[in-house]
C-alpha positions as a Markdown table, in Angstrom:
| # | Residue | x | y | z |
|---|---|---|---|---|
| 1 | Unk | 0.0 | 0.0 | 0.0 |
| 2 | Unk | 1.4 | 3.3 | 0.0 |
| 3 | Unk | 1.7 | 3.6 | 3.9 |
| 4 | Unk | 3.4 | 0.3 | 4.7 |
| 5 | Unk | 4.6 | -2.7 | 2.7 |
| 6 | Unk | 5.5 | -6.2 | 4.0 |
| 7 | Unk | 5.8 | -9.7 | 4.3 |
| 8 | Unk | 4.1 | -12.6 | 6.2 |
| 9 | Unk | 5.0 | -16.3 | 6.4 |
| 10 | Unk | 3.3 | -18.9 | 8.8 |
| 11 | Unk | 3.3 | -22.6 | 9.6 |
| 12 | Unk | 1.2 | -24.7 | 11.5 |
| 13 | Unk | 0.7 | -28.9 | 12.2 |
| 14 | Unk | -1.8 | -30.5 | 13.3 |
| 15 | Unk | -1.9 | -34.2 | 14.6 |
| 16 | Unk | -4.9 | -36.6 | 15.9 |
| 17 | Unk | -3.2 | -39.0 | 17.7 |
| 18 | Unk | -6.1 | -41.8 | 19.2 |
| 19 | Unk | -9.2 | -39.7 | 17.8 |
| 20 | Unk | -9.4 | -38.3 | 21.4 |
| 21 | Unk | -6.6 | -35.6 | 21.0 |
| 22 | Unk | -5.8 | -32.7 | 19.0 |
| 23 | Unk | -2.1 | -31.3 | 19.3 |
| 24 | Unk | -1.1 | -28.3 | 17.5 |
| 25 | Unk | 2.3 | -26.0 | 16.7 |
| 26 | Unk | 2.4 | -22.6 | 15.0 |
| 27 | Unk | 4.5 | -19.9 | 13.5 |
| 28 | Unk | 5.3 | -17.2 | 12.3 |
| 29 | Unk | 7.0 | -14.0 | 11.3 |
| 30 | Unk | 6.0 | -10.6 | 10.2 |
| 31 | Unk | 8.0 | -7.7 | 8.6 |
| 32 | Unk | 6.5 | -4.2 | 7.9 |
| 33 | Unk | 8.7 | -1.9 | 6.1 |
| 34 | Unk | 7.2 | 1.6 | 7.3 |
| 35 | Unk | 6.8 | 4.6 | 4.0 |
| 36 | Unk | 6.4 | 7.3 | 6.4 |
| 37 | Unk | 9.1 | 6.6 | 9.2 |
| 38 | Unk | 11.2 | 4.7 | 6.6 |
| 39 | Unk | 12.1 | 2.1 | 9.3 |
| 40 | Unk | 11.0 | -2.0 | 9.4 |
| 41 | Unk | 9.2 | -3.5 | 12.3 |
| 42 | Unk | 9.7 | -7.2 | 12.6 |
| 43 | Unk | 7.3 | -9.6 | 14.6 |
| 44 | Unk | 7.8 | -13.2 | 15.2 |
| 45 | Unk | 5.1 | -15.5 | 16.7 |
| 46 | Unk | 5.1 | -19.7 | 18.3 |
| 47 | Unk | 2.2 | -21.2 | 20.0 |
| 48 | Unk | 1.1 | -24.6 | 21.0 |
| 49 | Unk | -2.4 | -26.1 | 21.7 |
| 50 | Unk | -4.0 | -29.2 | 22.9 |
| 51 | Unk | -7.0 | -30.4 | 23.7 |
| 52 | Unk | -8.1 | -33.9 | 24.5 |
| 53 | Unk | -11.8 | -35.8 | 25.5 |
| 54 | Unk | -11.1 | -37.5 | 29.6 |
| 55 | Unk | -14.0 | -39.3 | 29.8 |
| 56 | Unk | -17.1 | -38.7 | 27.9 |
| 57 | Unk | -18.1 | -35.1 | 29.0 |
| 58 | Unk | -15.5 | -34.2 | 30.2 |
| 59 | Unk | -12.5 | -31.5 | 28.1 |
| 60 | Unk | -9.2 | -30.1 | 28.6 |
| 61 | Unk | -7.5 | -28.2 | 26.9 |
| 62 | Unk | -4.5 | -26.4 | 27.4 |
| 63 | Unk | -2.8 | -23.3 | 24.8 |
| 64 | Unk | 0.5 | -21.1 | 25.1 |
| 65 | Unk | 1.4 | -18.5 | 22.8 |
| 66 | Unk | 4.6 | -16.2 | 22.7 |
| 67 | Unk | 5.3 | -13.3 | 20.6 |
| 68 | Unk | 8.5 | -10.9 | 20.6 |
| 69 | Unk | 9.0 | -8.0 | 18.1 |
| 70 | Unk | 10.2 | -4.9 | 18.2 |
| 71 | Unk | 7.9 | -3.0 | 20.5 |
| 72 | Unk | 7.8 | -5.8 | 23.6 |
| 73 | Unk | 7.9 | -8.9 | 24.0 |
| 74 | Unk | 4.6 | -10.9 | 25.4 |
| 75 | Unk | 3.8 | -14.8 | 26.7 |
| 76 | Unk | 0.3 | -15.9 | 27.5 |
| 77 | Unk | -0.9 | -19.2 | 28.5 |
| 78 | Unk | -4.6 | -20.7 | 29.2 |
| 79 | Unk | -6.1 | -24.0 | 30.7 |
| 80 | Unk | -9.3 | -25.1 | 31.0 |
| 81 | Unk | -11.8 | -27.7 | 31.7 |
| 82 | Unk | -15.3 | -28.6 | 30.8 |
| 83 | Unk | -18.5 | -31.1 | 31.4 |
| 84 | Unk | -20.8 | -31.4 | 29.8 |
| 85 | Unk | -24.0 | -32.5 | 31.1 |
């Protein structure tokens, strides 16, 4: 565009393993060349889910993410369980 031009690349597998679980990883990087400022911003991403049935009702699932560029670096994790009834 004619305020910022860039590139984006990301990757991501995905297994089954048992037909009860779901295991994920995922990537990525971003690069914005800035018009105005005339500077590049670079951002690089990972995260990792899983989720998996216990026992008929009953879910977990369990996801981190991490992301460092250059404006901060950040890390966030999450975990929950479910019935269902």
């Amino acid at each position: 565009g004619t305020v910022a031009s860039g590139r984006l690349q990301s990757a991501s597998v995905e297994v089954n393993p048992w037909n009860v679980m779901r295991i994920e990883v995922g990537g990525g990087t971003r690069v914005d060349a800035q018009v105005v400022t005339d500077g590049l911003r670079t951002l690089t991403w990972r995260d990792l889910s899983a989720d998996a049935v216990l026992w008929r009702s009953l879910f977990v699932m369990a996801s981190v993410y991490e992301e460092r560029g250059d404006l901060g670096r950040s890390r966030q994790g999450y975990l929950s369980l479910s019935w269902r009834f």
